[in-house]
Backbone as CSV, one residue per row, in Angstrom:
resi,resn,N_x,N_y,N_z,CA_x,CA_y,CA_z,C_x,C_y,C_z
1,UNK,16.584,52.407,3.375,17.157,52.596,2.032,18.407,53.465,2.141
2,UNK,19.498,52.816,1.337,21.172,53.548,1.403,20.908,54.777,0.588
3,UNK,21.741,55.547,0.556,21.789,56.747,-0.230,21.951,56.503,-1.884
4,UNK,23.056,55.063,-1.736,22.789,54.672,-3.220,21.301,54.518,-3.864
5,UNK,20.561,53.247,-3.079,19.190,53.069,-3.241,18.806,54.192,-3.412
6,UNK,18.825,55.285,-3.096,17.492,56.289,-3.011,17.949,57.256,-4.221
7,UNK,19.385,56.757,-4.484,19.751,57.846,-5.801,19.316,56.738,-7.310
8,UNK,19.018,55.875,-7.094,18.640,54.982,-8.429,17.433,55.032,-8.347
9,UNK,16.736,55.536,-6.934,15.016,55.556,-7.473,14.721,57.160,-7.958
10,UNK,15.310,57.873,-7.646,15.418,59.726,-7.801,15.710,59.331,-9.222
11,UNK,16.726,58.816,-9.896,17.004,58.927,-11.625,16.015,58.066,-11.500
12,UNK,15.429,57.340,-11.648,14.048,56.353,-12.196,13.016,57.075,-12.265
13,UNK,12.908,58.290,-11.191,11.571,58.737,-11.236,11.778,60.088,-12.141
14,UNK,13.328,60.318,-12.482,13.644,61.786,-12.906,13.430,61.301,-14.507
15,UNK,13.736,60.052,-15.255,13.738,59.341,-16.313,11.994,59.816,-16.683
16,UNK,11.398,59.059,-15.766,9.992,58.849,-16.092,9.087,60.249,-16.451
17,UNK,9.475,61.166,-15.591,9.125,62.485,-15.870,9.547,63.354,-17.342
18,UNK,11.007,62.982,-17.160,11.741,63.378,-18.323,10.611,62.828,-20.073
19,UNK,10.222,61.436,-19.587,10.124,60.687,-20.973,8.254,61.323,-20.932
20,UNK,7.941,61.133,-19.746,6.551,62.161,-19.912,6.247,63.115,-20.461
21,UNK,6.792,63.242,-20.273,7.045,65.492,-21.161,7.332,65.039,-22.285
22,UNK,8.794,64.399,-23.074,8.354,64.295,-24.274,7.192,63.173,-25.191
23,UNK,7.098,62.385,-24.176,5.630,61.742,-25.058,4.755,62.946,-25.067
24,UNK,4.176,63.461,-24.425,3.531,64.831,-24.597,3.547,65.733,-25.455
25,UNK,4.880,65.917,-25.790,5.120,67.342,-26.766,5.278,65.780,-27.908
26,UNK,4.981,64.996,-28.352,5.026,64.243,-29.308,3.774,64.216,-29.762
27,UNK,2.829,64.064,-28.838,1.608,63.714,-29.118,0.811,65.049,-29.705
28,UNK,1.118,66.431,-28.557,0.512,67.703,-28.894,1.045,68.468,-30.416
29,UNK,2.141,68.547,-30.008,3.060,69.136,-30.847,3.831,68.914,-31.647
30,UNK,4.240,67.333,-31.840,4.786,66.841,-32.886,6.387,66.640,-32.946
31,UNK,7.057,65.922,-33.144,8.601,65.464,-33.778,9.440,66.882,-33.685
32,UNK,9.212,67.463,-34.528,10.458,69.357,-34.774,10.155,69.662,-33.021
33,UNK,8.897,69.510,-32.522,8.897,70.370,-31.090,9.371,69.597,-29.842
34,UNK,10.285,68.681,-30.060,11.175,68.409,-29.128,12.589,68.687,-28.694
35,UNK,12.182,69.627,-27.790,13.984,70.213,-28.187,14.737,70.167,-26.699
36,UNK,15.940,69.742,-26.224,15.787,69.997,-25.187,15.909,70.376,-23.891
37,UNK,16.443,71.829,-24.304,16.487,72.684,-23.471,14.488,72.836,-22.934
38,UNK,13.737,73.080,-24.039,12.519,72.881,-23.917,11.670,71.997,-22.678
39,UNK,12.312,70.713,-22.668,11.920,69.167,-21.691,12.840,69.916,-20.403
40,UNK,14.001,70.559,-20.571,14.645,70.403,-19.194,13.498,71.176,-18.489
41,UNK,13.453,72.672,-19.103,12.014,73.241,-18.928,10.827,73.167,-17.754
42,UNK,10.410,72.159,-18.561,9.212,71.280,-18.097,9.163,70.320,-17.026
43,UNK,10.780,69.519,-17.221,10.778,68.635,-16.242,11.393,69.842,-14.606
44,UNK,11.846,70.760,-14.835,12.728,71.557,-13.682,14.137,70.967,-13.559
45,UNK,14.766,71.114,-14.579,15.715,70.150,-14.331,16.901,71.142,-15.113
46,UNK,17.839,70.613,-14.816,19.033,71.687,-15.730,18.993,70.829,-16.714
47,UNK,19.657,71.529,-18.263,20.825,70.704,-19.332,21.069,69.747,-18.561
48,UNK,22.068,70.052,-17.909,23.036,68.925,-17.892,22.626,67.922,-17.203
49,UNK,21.452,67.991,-16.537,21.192,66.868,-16.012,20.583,65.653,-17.315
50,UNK,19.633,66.880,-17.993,19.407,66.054,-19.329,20.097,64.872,-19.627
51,UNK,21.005,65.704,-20.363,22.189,65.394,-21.198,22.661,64.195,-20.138
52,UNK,22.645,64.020,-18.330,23.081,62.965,-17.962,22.294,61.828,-18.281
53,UNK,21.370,61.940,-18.813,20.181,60.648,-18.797,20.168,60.462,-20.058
54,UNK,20.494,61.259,-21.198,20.523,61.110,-22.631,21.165,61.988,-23.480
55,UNK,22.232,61.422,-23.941,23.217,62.224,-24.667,22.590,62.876,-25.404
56,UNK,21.622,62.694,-26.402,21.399,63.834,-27.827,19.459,63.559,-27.788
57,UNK,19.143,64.528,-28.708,17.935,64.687,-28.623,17.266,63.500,-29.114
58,UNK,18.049,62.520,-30.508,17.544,61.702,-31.147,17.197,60.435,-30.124
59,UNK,18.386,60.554,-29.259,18.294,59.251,-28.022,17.244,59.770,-27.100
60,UNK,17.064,60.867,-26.844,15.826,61.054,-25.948,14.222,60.491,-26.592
61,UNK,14.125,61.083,-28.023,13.013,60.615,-28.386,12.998,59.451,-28.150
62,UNK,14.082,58.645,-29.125,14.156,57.174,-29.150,13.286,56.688,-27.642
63,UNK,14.106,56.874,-26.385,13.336,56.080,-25.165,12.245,56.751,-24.900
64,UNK,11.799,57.822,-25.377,10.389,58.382,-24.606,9.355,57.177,-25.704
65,UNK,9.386,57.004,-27.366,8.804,56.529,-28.069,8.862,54.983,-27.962
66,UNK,9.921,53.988,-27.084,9.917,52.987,-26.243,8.896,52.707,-25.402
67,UNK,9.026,53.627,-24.704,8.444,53.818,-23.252,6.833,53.594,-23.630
68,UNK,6.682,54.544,-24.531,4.683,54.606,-25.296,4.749,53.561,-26.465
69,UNK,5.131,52.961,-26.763,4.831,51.764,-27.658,4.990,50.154,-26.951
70,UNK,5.466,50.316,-25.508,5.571,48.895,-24.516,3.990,49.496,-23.800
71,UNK,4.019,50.779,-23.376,2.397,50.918,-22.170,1.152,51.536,-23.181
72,UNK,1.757,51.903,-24.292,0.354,51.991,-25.308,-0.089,50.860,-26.523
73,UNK,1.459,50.967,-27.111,1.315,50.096,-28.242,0.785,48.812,-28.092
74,UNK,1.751,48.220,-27.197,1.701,46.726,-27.041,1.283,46.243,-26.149
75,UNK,0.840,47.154,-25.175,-0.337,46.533,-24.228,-0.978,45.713,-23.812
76,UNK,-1.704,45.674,-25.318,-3.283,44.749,-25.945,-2.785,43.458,-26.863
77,UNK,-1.697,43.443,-27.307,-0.751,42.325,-27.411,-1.114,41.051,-27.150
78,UNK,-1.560,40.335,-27.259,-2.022,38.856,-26.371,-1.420,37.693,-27.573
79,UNK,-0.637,36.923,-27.044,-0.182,35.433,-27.800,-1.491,34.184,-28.368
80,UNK,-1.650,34.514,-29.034,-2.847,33.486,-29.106,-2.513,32.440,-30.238
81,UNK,-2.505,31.113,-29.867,-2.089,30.544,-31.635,-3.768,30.323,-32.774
82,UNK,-3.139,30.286,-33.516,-4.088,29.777,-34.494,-4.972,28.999,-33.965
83,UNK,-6.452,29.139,-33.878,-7.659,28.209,-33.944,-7.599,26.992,-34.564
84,UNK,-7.651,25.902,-34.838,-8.148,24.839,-35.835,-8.781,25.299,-37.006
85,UNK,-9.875,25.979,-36.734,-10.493,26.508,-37.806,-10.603,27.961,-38.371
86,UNK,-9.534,28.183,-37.771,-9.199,29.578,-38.361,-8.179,29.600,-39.325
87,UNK,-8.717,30.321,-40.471,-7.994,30.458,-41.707,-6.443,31.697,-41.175
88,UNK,-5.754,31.290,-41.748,-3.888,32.512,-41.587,-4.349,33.590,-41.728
89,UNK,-5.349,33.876,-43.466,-5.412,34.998,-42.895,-6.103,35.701,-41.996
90,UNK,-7.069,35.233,-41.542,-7.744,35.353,-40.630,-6.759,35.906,-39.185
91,UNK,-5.972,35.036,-38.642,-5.321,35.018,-38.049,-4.271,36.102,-37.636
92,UNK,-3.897,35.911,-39.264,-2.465,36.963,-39.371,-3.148,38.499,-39.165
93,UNK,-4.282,39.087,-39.415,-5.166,39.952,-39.621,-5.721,40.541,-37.856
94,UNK,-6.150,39.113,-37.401,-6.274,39.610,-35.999,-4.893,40.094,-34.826
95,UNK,-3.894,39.845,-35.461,-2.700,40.310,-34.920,-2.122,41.372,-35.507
96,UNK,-2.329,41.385,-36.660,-2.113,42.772,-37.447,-2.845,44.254,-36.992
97,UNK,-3.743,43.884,-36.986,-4.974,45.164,-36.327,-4.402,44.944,-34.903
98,UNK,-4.693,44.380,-34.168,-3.846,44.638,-32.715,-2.590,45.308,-32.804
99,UNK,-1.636,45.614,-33.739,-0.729,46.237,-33.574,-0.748,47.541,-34.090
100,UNK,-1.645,47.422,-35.381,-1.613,48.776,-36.071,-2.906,49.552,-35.523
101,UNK,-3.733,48.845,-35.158,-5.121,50.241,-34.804,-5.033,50.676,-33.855
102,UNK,-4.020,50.744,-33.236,-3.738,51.809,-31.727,-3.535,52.872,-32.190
103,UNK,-2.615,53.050,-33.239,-1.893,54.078,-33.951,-3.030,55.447,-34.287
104,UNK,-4.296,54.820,-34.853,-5.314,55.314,-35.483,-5.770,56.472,-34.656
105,UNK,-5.789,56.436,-33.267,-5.789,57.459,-32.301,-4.860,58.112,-31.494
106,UNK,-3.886,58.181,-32.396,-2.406,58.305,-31.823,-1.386,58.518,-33.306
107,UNK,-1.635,59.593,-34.346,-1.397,59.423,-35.625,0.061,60.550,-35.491
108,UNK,0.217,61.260,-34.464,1.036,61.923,-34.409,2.734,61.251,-33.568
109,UNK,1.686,60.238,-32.660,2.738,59.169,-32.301,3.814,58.288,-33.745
110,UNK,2.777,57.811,-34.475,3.062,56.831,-35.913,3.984,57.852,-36.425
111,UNK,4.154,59.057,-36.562,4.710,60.156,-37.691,6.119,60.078,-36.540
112,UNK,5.971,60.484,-35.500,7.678,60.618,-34.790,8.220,59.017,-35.063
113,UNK,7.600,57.728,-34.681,7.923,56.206,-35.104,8.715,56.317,-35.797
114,UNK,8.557,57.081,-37.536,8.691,56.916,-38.321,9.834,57.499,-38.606
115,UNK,9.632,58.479,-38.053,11.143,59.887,-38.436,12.143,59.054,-37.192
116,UNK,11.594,58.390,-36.488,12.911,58.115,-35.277,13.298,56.469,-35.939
117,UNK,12.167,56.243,-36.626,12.985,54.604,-37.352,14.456,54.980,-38.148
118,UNK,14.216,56.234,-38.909,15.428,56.306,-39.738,16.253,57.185,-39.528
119,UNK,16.210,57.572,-37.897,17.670,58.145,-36.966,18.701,57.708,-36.975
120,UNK,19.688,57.402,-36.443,21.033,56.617,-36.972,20.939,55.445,-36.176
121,UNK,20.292,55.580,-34.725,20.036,54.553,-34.003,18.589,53.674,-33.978
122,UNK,18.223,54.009,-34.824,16.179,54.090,-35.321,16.560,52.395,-35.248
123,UNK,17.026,51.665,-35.498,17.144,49.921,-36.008,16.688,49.721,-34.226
124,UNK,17.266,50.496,-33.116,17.024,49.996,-31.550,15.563,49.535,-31.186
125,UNK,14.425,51.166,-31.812,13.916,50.978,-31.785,12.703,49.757,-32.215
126,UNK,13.454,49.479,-33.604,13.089,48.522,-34.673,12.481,47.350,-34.097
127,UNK,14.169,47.105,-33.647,14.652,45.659,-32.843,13.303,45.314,-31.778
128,UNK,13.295,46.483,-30.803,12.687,46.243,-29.450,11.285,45.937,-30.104
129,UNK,10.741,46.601,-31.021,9.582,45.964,-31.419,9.198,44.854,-31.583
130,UNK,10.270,44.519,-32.463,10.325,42.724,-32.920,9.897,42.107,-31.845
131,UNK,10.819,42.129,-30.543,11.545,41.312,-30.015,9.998,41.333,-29.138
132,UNK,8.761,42.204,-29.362,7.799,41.942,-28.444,6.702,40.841,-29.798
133,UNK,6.614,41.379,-30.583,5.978,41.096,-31.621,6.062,39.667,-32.495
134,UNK,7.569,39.499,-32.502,7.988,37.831,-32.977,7.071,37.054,-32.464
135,UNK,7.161,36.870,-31.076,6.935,35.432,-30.408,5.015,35.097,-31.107
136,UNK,4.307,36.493,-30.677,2.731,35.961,-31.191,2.931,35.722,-32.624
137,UNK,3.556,36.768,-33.429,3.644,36.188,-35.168,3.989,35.014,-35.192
138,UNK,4.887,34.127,-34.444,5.063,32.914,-34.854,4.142,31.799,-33.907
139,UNK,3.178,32.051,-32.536,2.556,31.644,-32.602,0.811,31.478,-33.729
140,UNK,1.145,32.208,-34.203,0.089,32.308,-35.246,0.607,31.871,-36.620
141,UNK,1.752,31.746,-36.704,2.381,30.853,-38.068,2.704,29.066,-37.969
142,UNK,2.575,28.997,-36.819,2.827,27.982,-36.421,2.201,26.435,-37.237
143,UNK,2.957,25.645,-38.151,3.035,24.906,-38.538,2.922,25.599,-40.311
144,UNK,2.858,26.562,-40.694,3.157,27.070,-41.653,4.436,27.102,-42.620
145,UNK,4.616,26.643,-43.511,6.392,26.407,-44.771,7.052,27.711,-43.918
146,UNK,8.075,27.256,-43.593,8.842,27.901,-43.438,9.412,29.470,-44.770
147,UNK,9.630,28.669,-45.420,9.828,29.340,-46.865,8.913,30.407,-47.302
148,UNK,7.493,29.944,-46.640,6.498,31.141,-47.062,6.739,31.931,-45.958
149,UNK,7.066,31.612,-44.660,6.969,32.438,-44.028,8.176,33.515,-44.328
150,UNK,9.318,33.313,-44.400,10.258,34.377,-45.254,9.860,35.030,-46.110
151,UNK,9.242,34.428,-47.053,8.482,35.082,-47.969,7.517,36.451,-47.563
152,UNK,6.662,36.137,-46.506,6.030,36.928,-46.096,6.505,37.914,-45.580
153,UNK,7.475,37.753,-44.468,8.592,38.378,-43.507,8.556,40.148,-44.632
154,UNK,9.551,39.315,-46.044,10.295,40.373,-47.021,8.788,41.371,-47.501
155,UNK,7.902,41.043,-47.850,6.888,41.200,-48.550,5.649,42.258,-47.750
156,UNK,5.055,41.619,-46.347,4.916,42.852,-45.257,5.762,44.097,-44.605
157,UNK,7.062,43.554,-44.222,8.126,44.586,-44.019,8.089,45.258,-44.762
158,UNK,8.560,45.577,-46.178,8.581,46.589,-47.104,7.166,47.095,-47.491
159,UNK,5.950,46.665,-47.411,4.414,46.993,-47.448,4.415,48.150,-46.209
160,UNK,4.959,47.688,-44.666,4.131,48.415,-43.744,5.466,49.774,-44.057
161,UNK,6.744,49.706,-44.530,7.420,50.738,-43.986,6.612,51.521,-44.972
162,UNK,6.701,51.072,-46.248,6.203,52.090,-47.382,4.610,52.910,-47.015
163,UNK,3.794,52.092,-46.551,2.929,52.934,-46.011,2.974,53.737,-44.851
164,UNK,3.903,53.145,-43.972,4.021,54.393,-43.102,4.746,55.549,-43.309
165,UNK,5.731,55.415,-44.456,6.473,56.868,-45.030,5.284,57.594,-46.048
166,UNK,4.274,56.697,-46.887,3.217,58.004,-47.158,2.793,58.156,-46.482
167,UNK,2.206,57.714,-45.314,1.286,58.675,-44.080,1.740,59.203,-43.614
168,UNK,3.544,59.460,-43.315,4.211,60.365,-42.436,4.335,61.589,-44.078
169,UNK,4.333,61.639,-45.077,4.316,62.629,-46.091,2.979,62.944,-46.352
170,UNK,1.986,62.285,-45.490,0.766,63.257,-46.032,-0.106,62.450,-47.174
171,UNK,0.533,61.528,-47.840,0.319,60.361,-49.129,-1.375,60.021,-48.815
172,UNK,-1.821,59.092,-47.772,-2.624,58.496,-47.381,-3.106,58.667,-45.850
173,UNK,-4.270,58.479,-45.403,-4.665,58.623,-44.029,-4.041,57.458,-43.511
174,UNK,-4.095,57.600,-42.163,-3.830,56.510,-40.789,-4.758,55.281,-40.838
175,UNK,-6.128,55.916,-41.206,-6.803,54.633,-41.406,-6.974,53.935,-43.021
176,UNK,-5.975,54.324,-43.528,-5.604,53.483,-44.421,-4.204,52.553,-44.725
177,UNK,-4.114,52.555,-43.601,-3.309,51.449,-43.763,-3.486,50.161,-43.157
178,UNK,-4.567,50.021,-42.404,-5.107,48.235,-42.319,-5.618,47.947,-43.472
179,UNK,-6.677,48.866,-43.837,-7.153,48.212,-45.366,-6.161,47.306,-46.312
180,UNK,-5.121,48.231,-46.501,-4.141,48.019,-46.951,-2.946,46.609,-46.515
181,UNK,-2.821,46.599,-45.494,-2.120,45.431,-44.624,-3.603,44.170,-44.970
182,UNK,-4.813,44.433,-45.132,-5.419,43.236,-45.248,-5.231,42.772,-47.054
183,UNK,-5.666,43.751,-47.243,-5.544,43.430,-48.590,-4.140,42.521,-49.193
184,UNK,-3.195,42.691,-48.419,-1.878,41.937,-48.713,-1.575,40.850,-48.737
185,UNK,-2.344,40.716,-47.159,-2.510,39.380,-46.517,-3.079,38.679,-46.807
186,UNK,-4.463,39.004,-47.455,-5.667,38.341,-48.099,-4.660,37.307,-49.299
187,UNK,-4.017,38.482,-50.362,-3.627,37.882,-51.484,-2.401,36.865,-51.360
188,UNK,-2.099,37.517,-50.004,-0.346,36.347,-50.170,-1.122,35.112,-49.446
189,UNK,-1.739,34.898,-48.839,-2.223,33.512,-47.566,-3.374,33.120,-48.920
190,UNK,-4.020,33.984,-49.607,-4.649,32.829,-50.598,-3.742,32.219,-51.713
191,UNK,-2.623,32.993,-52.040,-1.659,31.648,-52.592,-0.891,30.566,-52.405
192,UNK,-0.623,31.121,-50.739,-0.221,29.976,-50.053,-1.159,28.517,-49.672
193,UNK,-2.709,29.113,-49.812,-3.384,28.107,-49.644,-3.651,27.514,-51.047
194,UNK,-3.117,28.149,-51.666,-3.758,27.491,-53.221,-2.634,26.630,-53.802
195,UNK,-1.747,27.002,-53.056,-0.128,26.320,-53.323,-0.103,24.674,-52.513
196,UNK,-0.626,24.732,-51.342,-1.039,23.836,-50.551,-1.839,22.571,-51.117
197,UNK,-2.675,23.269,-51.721,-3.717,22.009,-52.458,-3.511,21.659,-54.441
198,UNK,-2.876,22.505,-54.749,-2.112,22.222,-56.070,-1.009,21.925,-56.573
199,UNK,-0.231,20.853,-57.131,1.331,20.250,-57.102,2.191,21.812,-57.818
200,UNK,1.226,21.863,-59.007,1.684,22.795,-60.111,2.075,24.025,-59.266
201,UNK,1.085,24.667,-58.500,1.426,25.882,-58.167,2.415,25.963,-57.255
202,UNK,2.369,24.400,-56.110,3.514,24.439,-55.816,4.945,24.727,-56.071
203,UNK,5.084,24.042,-57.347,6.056,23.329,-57.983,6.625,25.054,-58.185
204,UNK,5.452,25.683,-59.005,5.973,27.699,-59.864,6.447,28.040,-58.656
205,UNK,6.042,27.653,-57.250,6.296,29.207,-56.269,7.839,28.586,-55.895
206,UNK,8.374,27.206,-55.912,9.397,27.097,-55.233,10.263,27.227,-56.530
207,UNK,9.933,26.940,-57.896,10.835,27.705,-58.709,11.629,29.414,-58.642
208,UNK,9.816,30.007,-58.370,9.985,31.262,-58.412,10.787,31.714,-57.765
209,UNK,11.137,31.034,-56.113,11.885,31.535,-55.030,13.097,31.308,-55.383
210,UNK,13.453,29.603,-55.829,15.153,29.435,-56.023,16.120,30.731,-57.239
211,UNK,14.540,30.897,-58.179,15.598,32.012,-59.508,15.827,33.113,-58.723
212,UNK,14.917,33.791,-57.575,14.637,34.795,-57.369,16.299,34.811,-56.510
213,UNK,16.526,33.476,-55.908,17.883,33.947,-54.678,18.649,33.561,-55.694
């Protein structure tokens, strides 16, 4: 191994340490107790080396809270499509709880999520979620109206942020928010199925959508 090689595995392993320590003080201590002169600290490391691996504190959280939502969050993740005889919501529900009941033992993780979603760069984090999360949501939507599925898209998105800003204020517990995510799901996938087998109700929901845009 060249000296280059051995200096890209030294920052790989100096990264990993770095993002250790603050998943740590995330988990123990919470969001305000990341500071980081604090992490250089811990890791033995100067400032400035910090600061070489991550300009500002918000970008440090950002990749340490990456790092634990790809080897904690999404882990348990598995693509599965829809059964034959499995009802959406059914479906949509068993992928839902796979994403949100990790959190449930990890409530101090969900609260930094939350404060680092609406950092200036918080959308990165956003994104990277999606971009693990899309592919099973749409194997599990799969052959579903398109139209509802937008529908749904607007309708969960604004459901899960709003509950996760009262649980990050204290509003509601951690384990109330599947209840909550089912209960949603329950009501939107039984109109979609009721829309399915009735012209009329059809007919109201695609009205409803064209006045609505």
């Amino acid at each position: 191994m060249d000296k280059v090689d051995q200096a890209r595995v030294d920052m790989g392993r100096g990264d990993s340490r770095i993002l250790g320590i603050v998943i740590d003080i995330l988990e123990t201590d919470g969001y305000d107790a990341v500071q980081l002169r604090a992490v250089a600290r811990q890791a033995r490391m100067s400032l400035a080396t910090i600061y070489k691996h991550y300009p500002n504190r918000d970008e440090l959280i950002l990749a340490a809270l990456q790092t634990w939502m790809v080897e904690r969050r999404y882990s348990g993740l598995v693509r599965t499509a829809r059964a034959p005889e499995e009802s959406l919501y059914v479906a949509m529900m068993r992928l839902l709880r796979s994403i949100f009941e990790p959190w449930e033992q990890h409530p101090a993780m969900l609260t930094a999520f939350y404060r680092a979603r609406s950092s200036p760069n918080g959308h990165i984090l956003f994104r990277k979620g999606l971009d693990i999360v899309v592919p099973a949501g749409l194997d599990v939507l799969a052959g579903v109206d398109e139209a509802f599925i937008r529908d749904l898209d607007t309708v969960l998105s604004s459901v899960i942020y709003g509950l996760l800003g009262r649980f990050t204020l204290g509003e509601i517990a951690i384990t109330d928010i599947v209840p909550a995510l089912d209960r949603t799901v329950y009501w939107l996938t039984t109109g979609y199925d009721a829309a399915k087998v009735s012209p009329l109700a059809a007919e109201g929901s695609a009205t409803a959508g064209s006045s609505s845009g």
